[in-house]
C-alpha positions as YAML, in Angstrom:
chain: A
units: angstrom
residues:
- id: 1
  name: UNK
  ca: [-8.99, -6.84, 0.36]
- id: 2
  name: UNK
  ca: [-10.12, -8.96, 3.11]
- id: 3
  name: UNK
  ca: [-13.05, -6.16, 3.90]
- id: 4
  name: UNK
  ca: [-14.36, -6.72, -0.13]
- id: 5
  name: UNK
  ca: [-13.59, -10.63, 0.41]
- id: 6
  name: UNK
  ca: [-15.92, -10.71, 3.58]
- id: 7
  name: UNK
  ca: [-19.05, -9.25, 1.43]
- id: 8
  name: UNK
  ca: [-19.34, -12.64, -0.65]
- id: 9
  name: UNK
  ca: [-19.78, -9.90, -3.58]
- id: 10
  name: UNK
  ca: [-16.27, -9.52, -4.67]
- id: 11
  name: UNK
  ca: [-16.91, -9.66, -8.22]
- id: 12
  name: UNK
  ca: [-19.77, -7.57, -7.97]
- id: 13
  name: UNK
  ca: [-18.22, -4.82, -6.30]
- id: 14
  name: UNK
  ca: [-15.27, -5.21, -8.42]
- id: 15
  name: UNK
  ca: [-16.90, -4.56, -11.48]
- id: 16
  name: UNK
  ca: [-18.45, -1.37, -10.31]
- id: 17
  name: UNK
  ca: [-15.16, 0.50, -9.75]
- id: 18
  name: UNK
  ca: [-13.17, 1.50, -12.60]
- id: 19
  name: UNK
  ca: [-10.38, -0.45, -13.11]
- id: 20
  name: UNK
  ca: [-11.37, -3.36, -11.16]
- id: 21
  name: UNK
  ca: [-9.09, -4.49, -8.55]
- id: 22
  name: UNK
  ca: [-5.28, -5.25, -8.54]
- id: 23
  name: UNK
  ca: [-3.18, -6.42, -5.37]
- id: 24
  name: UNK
  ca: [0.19, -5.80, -5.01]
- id: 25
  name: UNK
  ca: [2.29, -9.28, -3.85]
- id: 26
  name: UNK
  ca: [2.50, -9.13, -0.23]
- id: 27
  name: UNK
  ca: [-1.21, -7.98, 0.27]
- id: 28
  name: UNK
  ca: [-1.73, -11.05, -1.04]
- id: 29
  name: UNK
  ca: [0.20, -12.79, 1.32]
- id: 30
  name: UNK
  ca: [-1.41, -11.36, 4.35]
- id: 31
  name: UNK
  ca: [-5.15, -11.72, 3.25]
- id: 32
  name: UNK
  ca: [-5.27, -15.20, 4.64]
- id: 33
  name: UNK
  ca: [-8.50, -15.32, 6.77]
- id: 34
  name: UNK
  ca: [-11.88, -14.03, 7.30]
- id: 35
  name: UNK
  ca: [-13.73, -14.65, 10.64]
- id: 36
  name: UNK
  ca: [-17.01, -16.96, 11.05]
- id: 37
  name: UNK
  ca: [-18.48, -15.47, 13.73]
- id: 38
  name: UNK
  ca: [-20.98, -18.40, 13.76]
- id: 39
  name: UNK
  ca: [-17.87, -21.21, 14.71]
- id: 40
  name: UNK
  ca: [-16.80, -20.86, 17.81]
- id: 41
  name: UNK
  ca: [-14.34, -24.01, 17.47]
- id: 42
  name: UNK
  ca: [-12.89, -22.65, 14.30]
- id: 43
  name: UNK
  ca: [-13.76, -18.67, 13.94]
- id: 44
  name: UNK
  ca: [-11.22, -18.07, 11.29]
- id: 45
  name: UNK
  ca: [-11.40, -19.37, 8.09]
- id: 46
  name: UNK
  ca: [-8.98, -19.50, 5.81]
- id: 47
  name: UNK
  ca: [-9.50, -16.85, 2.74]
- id: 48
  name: UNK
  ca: [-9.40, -19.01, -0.88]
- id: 49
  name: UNK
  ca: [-8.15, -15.96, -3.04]
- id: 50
  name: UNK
  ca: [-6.63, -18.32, -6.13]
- id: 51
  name: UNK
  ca: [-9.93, -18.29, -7.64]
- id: 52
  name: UNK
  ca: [-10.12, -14.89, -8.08]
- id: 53
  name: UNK
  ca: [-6.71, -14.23, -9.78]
- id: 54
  name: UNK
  ca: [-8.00, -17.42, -12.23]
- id: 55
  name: UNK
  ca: [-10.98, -15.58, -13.59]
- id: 56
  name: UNK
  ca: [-9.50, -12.37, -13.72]
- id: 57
  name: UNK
  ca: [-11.48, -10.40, -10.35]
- id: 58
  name: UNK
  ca: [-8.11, -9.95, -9.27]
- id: 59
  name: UNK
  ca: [-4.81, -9.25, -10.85]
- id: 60
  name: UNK
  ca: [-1.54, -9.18, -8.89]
- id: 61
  name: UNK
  ca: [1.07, -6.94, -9.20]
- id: 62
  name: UNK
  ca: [4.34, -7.38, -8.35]
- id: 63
  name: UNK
  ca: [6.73, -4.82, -7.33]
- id: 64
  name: UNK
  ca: [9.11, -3.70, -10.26]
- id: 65
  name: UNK
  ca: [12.75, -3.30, -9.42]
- id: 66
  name: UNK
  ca: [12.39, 0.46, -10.42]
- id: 67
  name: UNK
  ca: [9.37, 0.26, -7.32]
- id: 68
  name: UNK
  ca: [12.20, -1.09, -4.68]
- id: 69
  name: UNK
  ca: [13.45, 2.07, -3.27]
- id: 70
  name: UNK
  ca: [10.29, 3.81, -3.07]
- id: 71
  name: UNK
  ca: [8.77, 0.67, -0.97]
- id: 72
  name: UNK
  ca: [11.58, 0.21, 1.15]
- id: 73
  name: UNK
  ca: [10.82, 3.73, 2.27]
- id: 74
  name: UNK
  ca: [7.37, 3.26, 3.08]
- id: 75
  name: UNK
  ca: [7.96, -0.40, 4.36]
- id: 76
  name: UNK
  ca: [9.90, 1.89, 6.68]
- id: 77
  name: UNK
  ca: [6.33, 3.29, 8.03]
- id: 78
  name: UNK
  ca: [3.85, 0.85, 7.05]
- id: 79
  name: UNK
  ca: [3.91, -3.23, 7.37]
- id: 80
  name: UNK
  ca: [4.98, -5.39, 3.89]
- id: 81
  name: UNK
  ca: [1.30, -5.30, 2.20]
- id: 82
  name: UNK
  ca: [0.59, -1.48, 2.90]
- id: 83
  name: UNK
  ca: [4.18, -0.54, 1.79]
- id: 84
  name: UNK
  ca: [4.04, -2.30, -1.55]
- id: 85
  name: UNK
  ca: [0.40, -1.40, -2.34]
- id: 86
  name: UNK
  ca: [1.45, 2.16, -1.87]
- id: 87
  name: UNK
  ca: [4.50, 2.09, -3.32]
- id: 88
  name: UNK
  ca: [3.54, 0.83, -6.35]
- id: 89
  name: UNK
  ca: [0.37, 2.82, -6.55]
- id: 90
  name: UNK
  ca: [2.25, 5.35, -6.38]
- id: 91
  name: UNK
  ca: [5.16, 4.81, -9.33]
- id: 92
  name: UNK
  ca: [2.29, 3.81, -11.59]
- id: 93
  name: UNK
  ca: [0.00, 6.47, -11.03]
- id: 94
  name: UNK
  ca: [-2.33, 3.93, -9.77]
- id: 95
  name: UNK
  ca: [-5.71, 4.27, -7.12]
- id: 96
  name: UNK
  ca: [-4.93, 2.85, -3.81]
- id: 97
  name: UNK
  ca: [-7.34, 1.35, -1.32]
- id: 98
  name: UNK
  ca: [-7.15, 1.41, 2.10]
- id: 99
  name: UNK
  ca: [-8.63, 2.19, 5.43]
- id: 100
  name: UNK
  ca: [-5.14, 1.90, 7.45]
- id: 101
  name: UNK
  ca: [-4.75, 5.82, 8.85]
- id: 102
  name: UNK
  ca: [-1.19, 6.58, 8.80]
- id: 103
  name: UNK
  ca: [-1.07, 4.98, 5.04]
- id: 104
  name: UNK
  ca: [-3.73, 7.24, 4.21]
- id: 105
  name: UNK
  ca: [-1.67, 10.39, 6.06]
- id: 106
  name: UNK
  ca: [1.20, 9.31, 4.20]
- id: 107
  name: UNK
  ca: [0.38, 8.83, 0.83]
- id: 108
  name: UNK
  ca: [1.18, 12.44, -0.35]
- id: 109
  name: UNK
  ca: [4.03, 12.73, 1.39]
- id: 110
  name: UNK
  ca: [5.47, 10.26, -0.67]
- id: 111
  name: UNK
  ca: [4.29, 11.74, -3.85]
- id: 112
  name: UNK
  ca: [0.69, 9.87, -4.16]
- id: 113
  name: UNK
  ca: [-2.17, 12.06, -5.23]
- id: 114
  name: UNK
  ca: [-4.85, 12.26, -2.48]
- id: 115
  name: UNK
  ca: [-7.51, 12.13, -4.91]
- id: 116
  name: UNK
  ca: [-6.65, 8.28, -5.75]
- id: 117
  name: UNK
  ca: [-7.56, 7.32, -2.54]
- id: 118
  name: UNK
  ca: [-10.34, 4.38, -1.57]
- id: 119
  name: UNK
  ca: [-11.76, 3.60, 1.20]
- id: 120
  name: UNK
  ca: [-13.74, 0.53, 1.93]
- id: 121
  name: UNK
  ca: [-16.77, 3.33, 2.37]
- id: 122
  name: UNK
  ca: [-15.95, 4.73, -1.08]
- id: 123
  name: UNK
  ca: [-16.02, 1.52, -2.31]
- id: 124
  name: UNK
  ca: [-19.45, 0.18, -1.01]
- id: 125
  name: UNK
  ca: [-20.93, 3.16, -1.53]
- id: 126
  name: UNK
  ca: [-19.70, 3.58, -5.36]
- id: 127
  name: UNK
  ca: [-21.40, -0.16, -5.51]
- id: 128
  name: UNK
  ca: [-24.42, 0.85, -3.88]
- id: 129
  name: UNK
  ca: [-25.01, 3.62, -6.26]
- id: 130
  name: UNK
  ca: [-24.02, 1.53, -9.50]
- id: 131
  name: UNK
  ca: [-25.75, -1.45, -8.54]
- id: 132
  name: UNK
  ca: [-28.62, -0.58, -6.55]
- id: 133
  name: UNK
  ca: [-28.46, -3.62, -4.45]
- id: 134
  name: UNK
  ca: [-31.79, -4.12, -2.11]
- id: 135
  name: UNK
  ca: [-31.14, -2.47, 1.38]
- id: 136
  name: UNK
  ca: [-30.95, -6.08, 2.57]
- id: 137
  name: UNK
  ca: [-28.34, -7.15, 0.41]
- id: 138
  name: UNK
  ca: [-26.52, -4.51, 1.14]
- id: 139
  name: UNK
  ca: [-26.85, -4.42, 4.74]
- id: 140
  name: UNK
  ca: [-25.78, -7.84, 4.49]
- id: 141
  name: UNK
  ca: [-22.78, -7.06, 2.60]
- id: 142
  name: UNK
  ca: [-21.70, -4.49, 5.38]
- id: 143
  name: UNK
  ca: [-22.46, -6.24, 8.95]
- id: 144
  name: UNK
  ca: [-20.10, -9.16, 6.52]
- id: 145
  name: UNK
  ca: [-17.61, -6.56, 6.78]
- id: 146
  name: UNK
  ca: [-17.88, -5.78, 10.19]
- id: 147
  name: UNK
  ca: [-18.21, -9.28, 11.64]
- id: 148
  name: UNK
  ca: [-15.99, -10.92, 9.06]
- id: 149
  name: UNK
  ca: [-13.42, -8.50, 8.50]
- id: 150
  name: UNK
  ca: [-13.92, -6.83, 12.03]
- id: 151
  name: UNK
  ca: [-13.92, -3.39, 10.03]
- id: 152
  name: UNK
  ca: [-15.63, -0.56, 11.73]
- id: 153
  name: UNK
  ca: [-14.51, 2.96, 9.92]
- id: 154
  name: UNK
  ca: [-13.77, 5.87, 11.92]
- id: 155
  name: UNK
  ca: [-16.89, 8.20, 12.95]
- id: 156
  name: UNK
  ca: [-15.24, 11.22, 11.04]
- id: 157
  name: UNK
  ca: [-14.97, 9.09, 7.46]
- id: 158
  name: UNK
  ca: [-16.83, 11.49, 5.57]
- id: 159
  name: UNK
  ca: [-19.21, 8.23, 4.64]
- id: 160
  name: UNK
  ca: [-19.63, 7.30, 8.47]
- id: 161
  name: UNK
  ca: [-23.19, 8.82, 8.33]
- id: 162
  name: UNK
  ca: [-24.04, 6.56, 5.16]
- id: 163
  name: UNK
  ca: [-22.57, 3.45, 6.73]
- id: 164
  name: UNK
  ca: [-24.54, 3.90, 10.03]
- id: 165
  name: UNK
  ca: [-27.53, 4.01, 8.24]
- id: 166
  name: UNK
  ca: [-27.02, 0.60, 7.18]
- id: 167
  name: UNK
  ca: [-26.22, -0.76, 10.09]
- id: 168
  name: UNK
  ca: [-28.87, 0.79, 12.14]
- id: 169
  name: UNK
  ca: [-31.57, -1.13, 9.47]
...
């Protein structure tokens, strides 16, 4: 979430991947800043997500007491956000998005389907390709992550290649 929020394209992004985007309650709870790397007396701003859940970019969803034993499992593993997200990815059949490793090693293992699986990569690049922004706005929209977010993805992403590109332009 706070990678997408640091692009200033939420919206746009959002309505490139099927289904738009949903956030499970205590994802939303931790999404609470993005950095300025221009103010070095304030470099974290606080992240204004209300707006999005008012025009619909965003929908929350909250975990269903039939989700509670299956996240208090993960939450075992994972912190709050990561636990729920999964958790209730996972009873609803639901994609998941994340870039946090050990989520993404343990998403089968608690009966998730691999294939479900987002990265931020997968989604910039599945925005790239239906939106065709211009390789500036783009490469705007990923040093945002990078500087914002303070994302870098791993070199073996399978989409490490693509993302370099972009930052080496």
């Amino acid at each position: 979430l706070l990678n997408l929020c640091a692009t200033d394209r939420l919206e746009e992004i959002g309505r490139c991947v099927p289904g738009g985007f949903s956030v499970a309650a205590a994802a939303r709870e931790e999404a609470l800043f993005l950095r300025d790397p221009g103010d070095a007396a304030q470099p974290l701003k606080p992240l204004a997500l209300d707006p999005f859940f008012q025009r619909g970019v965003l929908q929350e969803l909250p975990l269903a007491t039939a989700e509670e034993s299956l996240y208090v499992n993960i939450a075992a593993e994972l912190d709050e956000g990561e636990a729920m997200s999964m958790a209730v990815a996972i009873y609803r059949n639901l994609d998941l998005a994340t870039d946090d490793r050990k989520a993404i090693r343990l998403f089968a293992s608690f009966g998730g389907d691999p294939k479900r699986l987002w990265s931020t990569l997968s989604i910039m690049k599945t925005w790239a390709d239906s939106a065709s922004p211009d390789g500036n706005e783009l490469g705007r929209a990923i040093r945002a992550i990078r500087d914002r977010a303070r994302y870098a993805p791993a070199s073996n992403h399978p989409l490490f290649p693509w993302w370099f590109q972009i930052m080496a332009q």
